[in-house]
C-alpha positions as CSV (number, residue, x, y, z in Angstrom):
1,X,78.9,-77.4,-47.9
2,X,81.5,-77.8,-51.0
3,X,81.6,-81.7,-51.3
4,X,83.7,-83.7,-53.4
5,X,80.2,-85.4,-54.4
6,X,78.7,-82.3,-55.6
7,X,82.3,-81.7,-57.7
8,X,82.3,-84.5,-59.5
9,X,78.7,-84.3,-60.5
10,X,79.3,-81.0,-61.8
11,X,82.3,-82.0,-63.6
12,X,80.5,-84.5,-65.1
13,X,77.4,-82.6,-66.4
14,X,80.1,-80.0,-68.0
15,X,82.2,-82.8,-69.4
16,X,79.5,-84.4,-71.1
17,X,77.5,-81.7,-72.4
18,X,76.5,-81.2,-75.9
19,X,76.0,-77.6,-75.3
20,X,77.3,-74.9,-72.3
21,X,76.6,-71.5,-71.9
22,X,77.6,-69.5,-68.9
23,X,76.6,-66.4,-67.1
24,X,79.2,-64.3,-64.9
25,X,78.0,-61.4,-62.7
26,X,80.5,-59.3,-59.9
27,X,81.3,-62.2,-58.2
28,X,84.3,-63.9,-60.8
29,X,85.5,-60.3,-60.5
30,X,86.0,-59.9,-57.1
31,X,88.2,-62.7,-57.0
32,X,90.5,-60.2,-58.9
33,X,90.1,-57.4,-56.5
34,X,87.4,-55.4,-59.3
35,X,85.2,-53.5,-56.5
36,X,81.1,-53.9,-56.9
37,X,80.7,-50.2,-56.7
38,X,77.3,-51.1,-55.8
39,X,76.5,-51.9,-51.9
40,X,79.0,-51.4,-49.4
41,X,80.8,-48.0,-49.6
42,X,79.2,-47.7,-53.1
43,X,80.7,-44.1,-52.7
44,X,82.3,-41.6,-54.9
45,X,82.5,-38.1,-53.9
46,X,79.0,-37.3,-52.7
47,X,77.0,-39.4,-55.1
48,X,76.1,-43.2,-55.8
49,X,76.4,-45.2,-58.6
50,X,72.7,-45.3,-59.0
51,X,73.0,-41.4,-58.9
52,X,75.9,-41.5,-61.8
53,X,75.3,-44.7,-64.5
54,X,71.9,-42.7,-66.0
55,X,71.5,-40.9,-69.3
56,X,70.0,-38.1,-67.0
57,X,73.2,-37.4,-65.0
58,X,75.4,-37.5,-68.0
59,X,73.5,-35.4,-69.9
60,X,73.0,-32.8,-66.7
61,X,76.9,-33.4,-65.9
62,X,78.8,-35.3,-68.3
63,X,82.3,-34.2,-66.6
64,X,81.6,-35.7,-63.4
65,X,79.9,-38.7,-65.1
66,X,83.3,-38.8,-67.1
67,X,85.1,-38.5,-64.0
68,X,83.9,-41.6,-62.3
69,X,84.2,-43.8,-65.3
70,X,88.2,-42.3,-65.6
71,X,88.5,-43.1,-61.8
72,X,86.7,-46.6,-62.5
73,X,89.1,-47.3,-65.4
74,X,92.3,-46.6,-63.6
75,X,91.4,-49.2,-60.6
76,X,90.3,-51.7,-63.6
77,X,93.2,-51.2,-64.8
78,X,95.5,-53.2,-62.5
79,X,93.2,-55.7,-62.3
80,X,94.0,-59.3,-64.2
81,X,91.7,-61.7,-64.5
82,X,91.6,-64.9,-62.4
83,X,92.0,-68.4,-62.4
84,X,88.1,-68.9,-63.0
85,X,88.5,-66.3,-66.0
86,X,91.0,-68.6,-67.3
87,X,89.3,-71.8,-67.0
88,X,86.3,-70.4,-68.7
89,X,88.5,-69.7,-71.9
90,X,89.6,-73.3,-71.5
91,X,85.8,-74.5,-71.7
92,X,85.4,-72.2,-74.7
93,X,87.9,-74.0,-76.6
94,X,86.7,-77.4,-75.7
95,X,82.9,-76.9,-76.5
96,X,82.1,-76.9,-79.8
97,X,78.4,-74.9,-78.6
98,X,79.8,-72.6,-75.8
99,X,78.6,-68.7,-75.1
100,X,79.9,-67.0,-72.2
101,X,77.3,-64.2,-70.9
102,X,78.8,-61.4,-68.8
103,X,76.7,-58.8,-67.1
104,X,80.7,-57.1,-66.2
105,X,81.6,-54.5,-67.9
106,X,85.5,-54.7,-66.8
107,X,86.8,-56.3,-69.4
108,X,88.1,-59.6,-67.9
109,X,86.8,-62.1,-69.9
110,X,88.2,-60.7,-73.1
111,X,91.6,-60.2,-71.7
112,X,91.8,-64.0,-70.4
113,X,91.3,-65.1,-74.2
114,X,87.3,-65.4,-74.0
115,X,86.1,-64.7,-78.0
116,X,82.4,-66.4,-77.4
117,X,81.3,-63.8,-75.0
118,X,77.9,-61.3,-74.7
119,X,79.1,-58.5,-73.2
120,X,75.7,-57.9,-71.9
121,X,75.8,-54.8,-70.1
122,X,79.0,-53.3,-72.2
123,X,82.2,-52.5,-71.4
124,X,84.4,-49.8,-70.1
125,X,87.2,-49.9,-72.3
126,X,84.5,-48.9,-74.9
127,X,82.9,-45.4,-75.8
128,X,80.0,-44.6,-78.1
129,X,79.5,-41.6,-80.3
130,X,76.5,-39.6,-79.0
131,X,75.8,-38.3,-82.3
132,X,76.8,-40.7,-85.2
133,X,77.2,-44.0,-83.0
134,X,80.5,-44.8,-84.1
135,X,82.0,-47.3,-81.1
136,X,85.6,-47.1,-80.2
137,X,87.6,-49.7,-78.1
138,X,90.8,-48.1,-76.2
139,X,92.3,-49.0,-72.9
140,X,94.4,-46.5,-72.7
141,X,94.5,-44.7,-70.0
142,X,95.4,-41.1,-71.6
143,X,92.0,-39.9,-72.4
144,X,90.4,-36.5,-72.7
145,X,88.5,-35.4,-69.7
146,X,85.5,-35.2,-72.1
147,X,86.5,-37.8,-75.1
148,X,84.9,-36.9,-78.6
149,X,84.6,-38.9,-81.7
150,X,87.4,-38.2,-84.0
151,X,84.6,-38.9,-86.8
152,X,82.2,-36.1,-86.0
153,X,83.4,-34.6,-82.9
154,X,80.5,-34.9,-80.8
155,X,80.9,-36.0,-77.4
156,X,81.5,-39.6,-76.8
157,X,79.8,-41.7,-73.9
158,X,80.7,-45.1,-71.9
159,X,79.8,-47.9,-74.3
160,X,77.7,-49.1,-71.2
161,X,73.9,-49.8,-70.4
162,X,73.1,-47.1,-67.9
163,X,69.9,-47.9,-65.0
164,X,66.7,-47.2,-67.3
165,X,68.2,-47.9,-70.6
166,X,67.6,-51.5,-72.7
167,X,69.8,-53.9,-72.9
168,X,71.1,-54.0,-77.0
169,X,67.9,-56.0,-78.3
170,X,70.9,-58.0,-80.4
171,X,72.7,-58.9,-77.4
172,X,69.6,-59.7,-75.8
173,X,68.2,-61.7,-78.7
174,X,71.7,-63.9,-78.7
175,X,71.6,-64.4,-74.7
176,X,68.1,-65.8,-74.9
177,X,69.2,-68.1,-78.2
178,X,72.2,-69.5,-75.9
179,X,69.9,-69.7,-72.9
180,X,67.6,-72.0,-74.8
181,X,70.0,-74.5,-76.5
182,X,69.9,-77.0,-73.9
183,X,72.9,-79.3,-72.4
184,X,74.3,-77.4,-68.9
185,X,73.7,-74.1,-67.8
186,X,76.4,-72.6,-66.0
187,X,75.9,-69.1,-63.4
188,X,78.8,-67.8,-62.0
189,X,78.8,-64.7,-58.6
190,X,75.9,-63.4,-59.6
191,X,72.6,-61.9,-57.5
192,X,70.1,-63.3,-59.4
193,X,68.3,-59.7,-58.8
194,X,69.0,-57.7,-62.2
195,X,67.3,-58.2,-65.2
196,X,66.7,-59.6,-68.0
197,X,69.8,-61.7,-66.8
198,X,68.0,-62.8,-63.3
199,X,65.6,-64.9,-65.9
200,X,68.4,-66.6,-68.0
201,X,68.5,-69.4,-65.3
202,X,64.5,-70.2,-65.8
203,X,65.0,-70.1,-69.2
204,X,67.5,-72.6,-69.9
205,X,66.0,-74.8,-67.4
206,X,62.4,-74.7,-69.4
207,X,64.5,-75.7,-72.0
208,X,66.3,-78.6,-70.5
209,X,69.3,-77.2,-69.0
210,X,70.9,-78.3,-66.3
211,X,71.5,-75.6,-64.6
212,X,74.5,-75.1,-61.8
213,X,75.8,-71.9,-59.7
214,X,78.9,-71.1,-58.1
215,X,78.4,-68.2,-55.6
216,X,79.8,-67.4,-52.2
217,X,76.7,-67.2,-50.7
218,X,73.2,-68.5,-51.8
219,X,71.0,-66.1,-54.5
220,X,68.1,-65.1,-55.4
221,X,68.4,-67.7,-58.3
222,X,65.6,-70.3,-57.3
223,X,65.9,-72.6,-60.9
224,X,69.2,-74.5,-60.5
225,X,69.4,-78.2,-59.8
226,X,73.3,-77.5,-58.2
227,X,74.8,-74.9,-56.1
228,X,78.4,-74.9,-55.0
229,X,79.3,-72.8,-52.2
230,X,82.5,-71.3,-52.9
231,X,85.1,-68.5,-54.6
232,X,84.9,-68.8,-58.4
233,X,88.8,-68.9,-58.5
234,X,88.7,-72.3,-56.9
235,X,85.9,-74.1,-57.5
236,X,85.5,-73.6,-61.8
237,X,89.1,-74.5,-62.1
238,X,88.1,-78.0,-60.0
239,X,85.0,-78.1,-62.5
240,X,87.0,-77.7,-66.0
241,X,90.6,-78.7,-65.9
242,X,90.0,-82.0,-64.7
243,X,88.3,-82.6,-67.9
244,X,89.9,-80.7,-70.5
């Protein structure tokens, strides 16, 4: 149960920490209507996501691989972020040692203002040259049904991690800095169940965090010293804007 207690000791950790970095998974999203695509009528034509976000299904079919990420980025598309994606920018701007970690690849977080942000699992207003690497940011909805690079024409991917590829060992190699720097560590709708970023939680709290989550439900995250039940939209405005 969401008490006024467990608000104000949150609130205060945040307020008087020397360091905060944050972690955001599907559940800040939802709160803006993005869909999971993963679970419950996880869906699209006759295939799964599972079946679609791999190196081995683009490469067999990169129309229909292009396809799903087109149909993705028109639903993202009216999408706006929340007031949780807001109060997070807020945070940023008052702590002088913030990171924001997302594993979303909608594009939120930078469209609320976020600039301190790990866009762990990539983005899909990005695409990535197959061939020379070259990575291109463009929301625009008016693509190609198969994009190429305008450098060297080869075909252009989603600037995303796929299931069996690594996370970027730079991103990674940041997350884990942040994760280690102490003061409070902050995990927002996530499952706790996908790596490396189900670990971020241990980490920080090895290295003296104080960890807290915000989740509709409980998680699979078992090192946190607070949980608030609740919608991201309503309970990290109650735990930033009171202070800042």
């Amino acid at each position: 149960m969401l008490t006024e207690n467990l608000i104000k000791t949150a609130r205060d950790r945040i307020a008087s920490a020397h360091s905060i970095t944050v972690l955001t998974g599907a559940g800040i999203s939802a709160d803006s209507g993005v869909p999971t695509f993963r679970g419950e009528g996880g869906l699209w034509k006759q295939f799964r996501a599972e079946e679609l976000a791999t190196p081995e299904a683009f490469e067999s079919h990169p129309e229909i691989v292009w396809e799903w990420y087109h149909w993705r980025r028109q639903i993202i598309s009216e999408k706006r972020p929340n007031p949780a994606h807001e109060a997070l920018v807020s945070l940023e701007n008052a702590c002088p040692s913030f990171t924001l970690i997302t594993q979303n690849v909608d594009g939120l977080h930078p469209l609320a203002g976020s600039r301190k942000i790990i866009e762990l699992h990539g983005s899909l207003w990005r695409m990535r040259c197959m061939r020379c690497g070259r990575i291109t940011e463009k929301r625009s909805l008016e693509l190609p049904r198969l994009p190429h690079c305008d450098l060297c024409r080869s075909l252009l991917r989603p600037d995303v991690v796929w299931f069996g590829e690594a996370i970027n060992p730079l991103h990674l190699k940041k997350s884990l800095e942040a994760c280690q720097g102490g003061g409070v560590f902050l995990v927002i709708g996530t499952s706790g169940i996908v790596q490396p970023a189900a670990s971020f939680a241990s980490i920080a709290k090895e290295h003296g965090a104080f960890t807290i989550e915000i989740n509709r439900v409980d998680s699979e995250i078992a090192d946190r010293d607070l949980l608030l039940i609740g919608r991201a939209s309503e309970v990290v405005p109650q735990l930033i804007h009171a202070n800042h």
